[in-house]
C-alpha positions in Angstrom: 62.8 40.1 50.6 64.5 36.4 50.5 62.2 33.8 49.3 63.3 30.1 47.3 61.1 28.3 45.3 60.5 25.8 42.4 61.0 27.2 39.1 58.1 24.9 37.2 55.6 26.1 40.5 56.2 29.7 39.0 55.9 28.3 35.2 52.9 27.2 35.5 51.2 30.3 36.8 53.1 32.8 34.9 51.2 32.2 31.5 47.5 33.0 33.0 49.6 36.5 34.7 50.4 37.1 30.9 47.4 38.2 30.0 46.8 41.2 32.4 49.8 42.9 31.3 49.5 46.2 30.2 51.4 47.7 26.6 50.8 51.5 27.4 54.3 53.1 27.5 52.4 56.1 28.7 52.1 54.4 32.1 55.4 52.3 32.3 54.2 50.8 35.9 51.9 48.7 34.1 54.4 47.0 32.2 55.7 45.5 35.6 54.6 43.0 38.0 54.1 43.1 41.3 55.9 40.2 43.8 54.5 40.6 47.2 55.7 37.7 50.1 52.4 35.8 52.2 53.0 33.3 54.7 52.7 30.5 52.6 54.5 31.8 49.6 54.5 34.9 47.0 51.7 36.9 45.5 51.9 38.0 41.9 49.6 40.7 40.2 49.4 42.1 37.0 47.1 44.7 35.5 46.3 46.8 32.8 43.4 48.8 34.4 40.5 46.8 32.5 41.3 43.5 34.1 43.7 42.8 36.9 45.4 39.0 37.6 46.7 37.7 41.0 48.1 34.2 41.3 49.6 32.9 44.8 52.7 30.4 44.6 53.9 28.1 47.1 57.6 29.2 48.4 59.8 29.1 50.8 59.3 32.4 52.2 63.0 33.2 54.3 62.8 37.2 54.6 59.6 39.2 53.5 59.3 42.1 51.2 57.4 43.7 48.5 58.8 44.9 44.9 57.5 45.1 41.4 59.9 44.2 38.4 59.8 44.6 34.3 57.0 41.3 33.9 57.9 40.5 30.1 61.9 40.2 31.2 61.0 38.4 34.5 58.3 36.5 32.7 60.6 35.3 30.0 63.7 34.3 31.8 61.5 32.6 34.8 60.0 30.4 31.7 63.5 29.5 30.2 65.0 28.1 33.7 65.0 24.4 33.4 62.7 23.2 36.8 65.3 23.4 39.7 65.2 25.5 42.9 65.7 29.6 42.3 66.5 32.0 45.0 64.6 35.0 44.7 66.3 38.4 46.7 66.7 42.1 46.7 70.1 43.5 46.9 69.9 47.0 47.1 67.2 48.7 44.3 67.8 45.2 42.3 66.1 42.0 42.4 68.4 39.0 42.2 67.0 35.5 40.4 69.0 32.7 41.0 69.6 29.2 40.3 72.3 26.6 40.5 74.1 27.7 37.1 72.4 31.4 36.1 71.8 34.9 38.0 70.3 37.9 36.6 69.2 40.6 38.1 66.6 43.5 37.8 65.8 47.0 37.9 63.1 47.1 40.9 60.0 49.7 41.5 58.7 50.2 44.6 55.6 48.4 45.4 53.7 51.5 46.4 53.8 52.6 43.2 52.0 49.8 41.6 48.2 50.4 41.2 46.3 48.3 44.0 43.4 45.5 42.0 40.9 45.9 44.3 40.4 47.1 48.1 38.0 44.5 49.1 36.3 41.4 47.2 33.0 42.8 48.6 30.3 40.2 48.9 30.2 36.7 47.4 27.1 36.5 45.3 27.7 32.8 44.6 29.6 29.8 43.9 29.4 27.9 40.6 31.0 24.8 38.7 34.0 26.1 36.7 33.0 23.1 34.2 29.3 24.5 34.2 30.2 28.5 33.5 32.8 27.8 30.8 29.7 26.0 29.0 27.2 28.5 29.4 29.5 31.9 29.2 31.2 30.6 26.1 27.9 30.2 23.6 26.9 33.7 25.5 29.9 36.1 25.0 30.5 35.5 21.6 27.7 37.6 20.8 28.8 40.4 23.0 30.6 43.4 20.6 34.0 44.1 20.4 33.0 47.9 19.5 33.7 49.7 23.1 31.9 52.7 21.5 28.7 50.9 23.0 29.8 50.3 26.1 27.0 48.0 27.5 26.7 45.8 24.2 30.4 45.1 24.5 29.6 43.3 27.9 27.7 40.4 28.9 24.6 41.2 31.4 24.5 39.0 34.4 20.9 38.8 36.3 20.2 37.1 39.5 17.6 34.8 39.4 16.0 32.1 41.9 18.0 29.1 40.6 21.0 31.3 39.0 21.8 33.7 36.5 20.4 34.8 33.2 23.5 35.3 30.7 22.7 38.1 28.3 25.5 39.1 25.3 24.2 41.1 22.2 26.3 43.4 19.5 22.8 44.4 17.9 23.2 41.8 15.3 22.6 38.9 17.5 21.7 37.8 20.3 22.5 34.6 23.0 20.5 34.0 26.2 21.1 31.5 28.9 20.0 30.6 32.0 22.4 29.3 34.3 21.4 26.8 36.9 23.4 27.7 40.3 22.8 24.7 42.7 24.1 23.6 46.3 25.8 25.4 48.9 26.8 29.0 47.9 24.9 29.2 45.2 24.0 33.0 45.7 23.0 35.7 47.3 19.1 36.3 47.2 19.0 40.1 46.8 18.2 41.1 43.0 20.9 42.0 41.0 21.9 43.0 37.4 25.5 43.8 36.2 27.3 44.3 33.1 30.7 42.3 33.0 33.3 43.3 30.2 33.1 40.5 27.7 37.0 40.6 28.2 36.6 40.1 31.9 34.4 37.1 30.9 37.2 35.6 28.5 39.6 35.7 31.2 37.4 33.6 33.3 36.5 30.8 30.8 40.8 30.5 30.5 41.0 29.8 34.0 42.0 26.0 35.0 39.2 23.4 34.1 39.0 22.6 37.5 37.1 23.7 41.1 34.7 25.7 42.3 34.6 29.7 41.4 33.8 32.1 43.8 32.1 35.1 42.6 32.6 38.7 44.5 30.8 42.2 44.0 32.2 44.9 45.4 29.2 47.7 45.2 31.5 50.6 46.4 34.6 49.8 43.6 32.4 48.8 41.1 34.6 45.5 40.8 33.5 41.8 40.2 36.2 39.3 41.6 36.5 35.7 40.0 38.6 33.2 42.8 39.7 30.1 41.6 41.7 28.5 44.1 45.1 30.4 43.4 43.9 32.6 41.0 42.3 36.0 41.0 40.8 38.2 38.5 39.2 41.4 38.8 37.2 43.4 36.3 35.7 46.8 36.4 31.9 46.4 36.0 30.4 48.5 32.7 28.2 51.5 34.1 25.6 51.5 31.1 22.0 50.6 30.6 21.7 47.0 29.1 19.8 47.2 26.0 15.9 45.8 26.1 16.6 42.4 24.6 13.4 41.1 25.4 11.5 43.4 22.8 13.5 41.7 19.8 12.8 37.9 20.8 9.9 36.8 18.8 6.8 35.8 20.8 6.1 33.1 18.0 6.9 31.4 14.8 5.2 29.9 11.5 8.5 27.5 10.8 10.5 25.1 12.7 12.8 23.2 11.5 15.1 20.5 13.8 17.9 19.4 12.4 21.8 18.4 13.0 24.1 20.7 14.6 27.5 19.1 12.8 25.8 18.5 9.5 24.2 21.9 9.5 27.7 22.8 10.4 29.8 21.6 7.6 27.2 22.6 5.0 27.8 26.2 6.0 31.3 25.9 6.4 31.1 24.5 2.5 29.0 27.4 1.5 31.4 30.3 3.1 33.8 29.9 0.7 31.2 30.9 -1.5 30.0 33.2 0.5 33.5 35.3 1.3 33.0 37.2 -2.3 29.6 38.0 -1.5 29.3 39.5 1.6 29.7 36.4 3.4 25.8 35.9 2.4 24.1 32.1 3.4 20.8 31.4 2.5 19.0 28.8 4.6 15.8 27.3 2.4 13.5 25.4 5.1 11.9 22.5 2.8 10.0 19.9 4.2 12.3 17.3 4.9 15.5 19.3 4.0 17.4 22.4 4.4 19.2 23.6 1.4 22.0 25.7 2.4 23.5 28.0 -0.3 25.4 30.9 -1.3 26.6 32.6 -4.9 29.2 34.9 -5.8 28.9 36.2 -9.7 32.5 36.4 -10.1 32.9 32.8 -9.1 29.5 30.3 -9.1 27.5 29.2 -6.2 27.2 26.1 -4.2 24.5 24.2 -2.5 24.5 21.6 0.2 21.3 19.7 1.5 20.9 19.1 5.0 18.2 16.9 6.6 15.7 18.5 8.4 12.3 17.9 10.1 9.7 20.6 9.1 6.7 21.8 11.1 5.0 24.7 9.4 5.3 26.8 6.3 8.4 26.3 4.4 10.9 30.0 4.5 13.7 31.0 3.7 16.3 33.4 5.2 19.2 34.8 5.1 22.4 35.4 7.8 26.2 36.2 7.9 27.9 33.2 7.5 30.4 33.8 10.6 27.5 34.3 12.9 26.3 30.9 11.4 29.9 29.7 11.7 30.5 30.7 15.5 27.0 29.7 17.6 26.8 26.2 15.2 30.9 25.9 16.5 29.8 27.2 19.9 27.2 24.8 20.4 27.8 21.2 21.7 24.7 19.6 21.6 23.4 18.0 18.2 19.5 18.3 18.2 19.0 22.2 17.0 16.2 23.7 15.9 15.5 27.0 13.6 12.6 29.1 14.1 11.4 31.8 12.5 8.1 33.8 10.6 9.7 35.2 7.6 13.0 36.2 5.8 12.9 40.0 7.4 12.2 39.0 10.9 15.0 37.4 13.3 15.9 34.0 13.2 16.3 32.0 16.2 18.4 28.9 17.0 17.7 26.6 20.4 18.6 23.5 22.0 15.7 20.9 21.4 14.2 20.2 24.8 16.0 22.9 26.5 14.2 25.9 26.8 17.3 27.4 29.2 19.0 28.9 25.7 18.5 30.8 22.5 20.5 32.6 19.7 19.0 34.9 17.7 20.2 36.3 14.6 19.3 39.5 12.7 18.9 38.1 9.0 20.2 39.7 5.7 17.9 41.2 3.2 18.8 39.6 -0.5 17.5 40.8 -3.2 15.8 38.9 -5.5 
């Protein structure tokens, strides 16, 4: 293998291949990458057998070959080269990396050894806006769990509709839902379909370049959903678990609703958490009629309240949540107009777009005693 390229092409990739590396000394192949010669350049994959990352880099590609190397070493010395031409060959059971003043050298493992990502990208079940996904996936998988002892809550469920997908996460505290709007050529396959991506897989993909078009793949006999950007490639094992019944906990109705501002509604809690932290990160939301008073109290230290303007329609409540759950959908979020609704201080409350009936967030509330 012989190939020459420029250092800053391989720069530039290496820091998305970071993230598939494996830290299990049980299985030292998975602390190496895998370098593999195409005709219009080198292939580079990474995995830790939960996620697996190819990228494809243009190079001059003189003699072919295959190897896999130590990726943190290679990784770190590729990134410390200032950007001029390296020359990339084996020489015996080493690989040589050189440039016009530095050569190192590294203990090589056969490519055969290295785990293959995926034996086919199966069928393409659409093709969606980068831009579009990272919106919608973001407010969705930060309610997925990061407890793997539920497997299918620590996922995000992905349903084929007419127009899309429905975007499901849930760590039995709280809930977001979104539909996803899938338009123009490629946008799916029409055969139903309902899949539980890891809510790491899903993390990976909203870290890819804000750029392009992403291609998504199922492969039904692997169990594998494939994300192509361009040069980029990331595989994830689909979770094999029954997705919870989150329709049964969405409330059919409502006796308060209060719109309000996402920001200000936003830095009133952020105001109360520090309250909050010494009391089990508590928040009380009071829905008033032209207000809501946020607050929280911590005996050891006082209490805090900030009003927030609001627009009342129904009986005025009051609940309670966890002030990061409060914290992360209000941060998530990028519209302003929001709306609360909810029956009583024991049932869910739940958080939507005004005019957007695509989304909602639902949070289980605290029980404070009086």
């Amino acid at each position: 293998m012989k190939i020459t390229l420029l250092a800053e092409s391989l720069q530039k990739k290496l820091s998305y291949l970071n993230h598939a590396i494996s830290t299990r000394t049980d299985l030292p192949i998975l602390l190496n990458i895998l370098i593999e010669t195409e005709a219009s350049g080198i292939k580079l994959s990474a995995t830790d057998l939960e996620i697996g990352i190819e990228i494809t880099v243009p190079a001059e590609v003189v003699e072919e070959g295959s190897i896999s190397v130590p990726a943190r070493s290679f990784i770190e010395l590729v990134n410390s080269l200032p950007n001029e031409k390296l020359t990339l060959f084996l020489d015996k059971n080493m690989l040589i990396v050189e440039s016009k003043k530095t050569k190192s050298s590294f203990q090589t493992t056969p490519a055969s050894d290295f785990p293959k990502l995926y034996e086919d990208k199966g069928a393409m079940i659409a093709s969606v806006s980068f831009v579009g996904l990272k919106k919608d996936a973001s407010i969705v998988v930060l309610s997925s769990s990061t407890d793997t002892g539920r497997p299918a809550l620590s996922g995000v469920l992905f349903k084929k509709e007419d127009e899309g997908f429905l975007l499901v996460g849930t760590d039995g505290y709280r809930l977001s839902l979104k539909h996803h709007t899938v338009t123009g050529e490629g946008s799916g396959a029409k055969e139903e379909m309902s899949i539980i991506v890891p809510a790491k897989v899903v993390r990976e993909v909203l870290s890819m370049k804000d750029e392009n078009q992403i291609a998504i793949y199922l492969s039904r006999s692997s169990n594998q959903i494939i994300f192509e950007q361009k040069d980029v490639l990331l595989v994830g094992r689909l979770i094999e678990a029954e997705f919870p019944n989150y329709e049964r906990i969405i409330p059919s109705d409502h006796n308060s609703k209060a719109s309000f501002d996402r920001e200000a509604l936003l830095k009133a809690v952020k105001i109360c958490s520090i309250f909050a932290r010494e009391a089990a990160n508590i928040i009380t939301l009071s829905l008033k009629k032209d207000m809501i008073l946020v607050s929280s109290q911590t005996p050891s230290l006082g209490e805090n309240t900030v009003e927030v303007e609001a627009q009342l329609v129904g009986e005025e409540n009051e609940i309670a949540f966890n002030a990061r759950y409060l914290l992360e959908i209000l941060s998530g979020l990028t519209q302003n107009e929001i709306t609360l609704e909810m029956t009583g201080p024991l049932n869910p409350g739940v958080f939507k777009i005004k005019d957007d009936a695509s989304f909602l967030h639902l949070i289980m509330p605290i029980r404070v005693q009086q």
